[in-house]
C-alpha positions as CSV (number, residue, x, y, z in Angstrom):
1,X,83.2,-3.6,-33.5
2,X,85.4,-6.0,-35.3
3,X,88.1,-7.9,-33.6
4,X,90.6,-9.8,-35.6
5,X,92.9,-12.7,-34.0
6,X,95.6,-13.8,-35.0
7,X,97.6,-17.5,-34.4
8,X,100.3,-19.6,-35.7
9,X,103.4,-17.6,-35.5
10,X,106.3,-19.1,-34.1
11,X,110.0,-19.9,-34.2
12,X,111.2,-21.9,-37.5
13,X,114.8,-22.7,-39.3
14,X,115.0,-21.1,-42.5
15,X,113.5,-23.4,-44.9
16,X,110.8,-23.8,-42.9
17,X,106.9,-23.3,-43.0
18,X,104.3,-21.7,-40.4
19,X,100.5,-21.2,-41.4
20,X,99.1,-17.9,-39.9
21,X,95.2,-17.5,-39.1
22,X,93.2,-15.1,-38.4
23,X,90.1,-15.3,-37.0
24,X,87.7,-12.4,-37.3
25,X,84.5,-12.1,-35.3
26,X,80.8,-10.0,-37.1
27,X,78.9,-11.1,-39.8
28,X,80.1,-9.4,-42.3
29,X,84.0,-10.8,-43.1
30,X,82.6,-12.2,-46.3
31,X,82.4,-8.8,-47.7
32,X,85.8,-7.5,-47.2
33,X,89.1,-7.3,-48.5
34,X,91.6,-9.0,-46.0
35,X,95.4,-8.2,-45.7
36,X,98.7,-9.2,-44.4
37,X,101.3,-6.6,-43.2
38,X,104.4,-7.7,-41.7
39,X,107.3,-5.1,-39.5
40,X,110.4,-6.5,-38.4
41,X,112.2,-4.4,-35.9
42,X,113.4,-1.1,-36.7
43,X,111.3,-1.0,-40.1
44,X,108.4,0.4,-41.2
45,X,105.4,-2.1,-41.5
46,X,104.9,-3.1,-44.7
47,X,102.4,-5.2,-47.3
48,X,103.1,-8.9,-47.1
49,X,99.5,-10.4,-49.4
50,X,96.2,-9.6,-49.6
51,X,92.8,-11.0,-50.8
52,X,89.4,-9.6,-52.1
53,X,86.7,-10.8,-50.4
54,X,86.2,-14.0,-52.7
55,X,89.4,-15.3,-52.2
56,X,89.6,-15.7,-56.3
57,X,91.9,-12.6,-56.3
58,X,95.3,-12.2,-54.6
59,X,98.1,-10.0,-54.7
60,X,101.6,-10.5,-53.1
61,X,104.7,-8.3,-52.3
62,X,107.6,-9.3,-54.8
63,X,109.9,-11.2,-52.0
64,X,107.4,-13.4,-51.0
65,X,106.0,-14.0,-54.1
66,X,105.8,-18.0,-55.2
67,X,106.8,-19.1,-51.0
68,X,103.9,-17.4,-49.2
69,X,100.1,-18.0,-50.2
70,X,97.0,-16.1,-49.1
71,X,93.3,-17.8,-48.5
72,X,90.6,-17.3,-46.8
73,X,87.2,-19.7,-45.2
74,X,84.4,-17.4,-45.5
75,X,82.3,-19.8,-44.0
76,X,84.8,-19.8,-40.7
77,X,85.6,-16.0,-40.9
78,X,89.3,-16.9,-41.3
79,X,91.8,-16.2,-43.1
80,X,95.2,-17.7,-43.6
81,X,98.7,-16.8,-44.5
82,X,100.8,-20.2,-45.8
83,X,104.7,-19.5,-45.8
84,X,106.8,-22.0,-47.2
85,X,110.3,-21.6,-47.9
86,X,111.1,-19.7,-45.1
87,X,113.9,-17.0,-44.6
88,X,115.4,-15.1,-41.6
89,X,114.5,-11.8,-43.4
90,X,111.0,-13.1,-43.0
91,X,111.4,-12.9,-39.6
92,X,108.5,-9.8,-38.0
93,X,105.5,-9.3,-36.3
94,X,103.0,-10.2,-38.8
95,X,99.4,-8.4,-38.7
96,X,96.0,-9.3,-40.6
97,X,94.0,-6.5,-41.4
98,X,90.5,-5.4,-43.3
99,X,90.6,-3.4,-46.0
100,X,88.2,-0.7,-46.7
101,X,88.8,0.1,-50.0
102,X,89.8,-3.1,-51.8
103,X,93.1,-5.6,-51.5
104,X,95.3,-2.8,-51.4
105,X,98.8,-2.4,-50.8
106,X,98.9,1.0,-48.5
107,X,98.4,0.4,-45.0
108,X,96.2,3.3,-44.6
109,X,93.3,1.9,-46.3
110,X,92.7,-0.6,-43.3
111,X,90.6,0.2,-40.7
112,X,90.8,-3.2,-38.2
113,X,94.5,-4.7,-37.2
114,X,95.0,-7.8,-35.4
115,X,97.4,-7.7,-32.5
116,X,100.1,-9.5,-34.5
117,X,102.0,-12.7,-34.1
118,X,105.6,-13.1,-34.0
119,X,107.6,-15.2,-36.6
120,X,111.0,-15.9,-36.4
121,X,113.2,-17.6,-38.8
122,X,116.4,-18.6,-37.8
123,X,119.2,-19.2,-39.9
């Protein structure tokens, strides 16, 4: 059974930045694809970043793209979500996730979800 934790959310001014972590416990985090979904209320959850399992290869959704960065410490079964530049339509419940079929975009393809960790930007 995999359990993924995540931290670091919390309430910012726009302009802001928050690092998210998540901590994953097994042996085996080193050989998967991580992602980072977000869902604010009233939406749908959707693709925030994601990471193949080197950390050498990382995709992003279009609004976050050049504010937000994905990483990962295989050595600490982590990994991170930077956000910098912060916005109030940032503002959701941000989940990490393992893929089971590469860094993908579609939700569906993970199989383990983190409880989630509210961020809120305010304006």
């Amino acid at each position: 059974q995999v359990q993924l934790v995540e931290s670091g959310g919390g309430l910012v001014q726009a302009g802001g930045s928050l690092r998210l972590s998540c901590a994953a416990s097994g042996r085996t985090f080193s050989t998967y694809d991580m992602g980072w979904f977000r869902q604010a209320p009233g939406k749908e959850r959707e693709f925030v970043a994601s990471t193949d399992w080197s950390g050498d290869n990382t995709y992003y959704e279009d609004s976050v793209k050049g504010r937000f960065t994905i990483s990962r410490d295989n050595a600490k079964n982590t990994v991170y979500l930077q956000m910098n530049s912060l916005k109030p339509e940032d503002t959701a419940v941000y989940y990490c996730a393992r893929s089971q079929f590469g860094p993908a975009r579609i939700a569906s393809v993970y199989d383990y979800w983190g409880q989630g960790t509210q961020v809120t930007v305010s304006s």
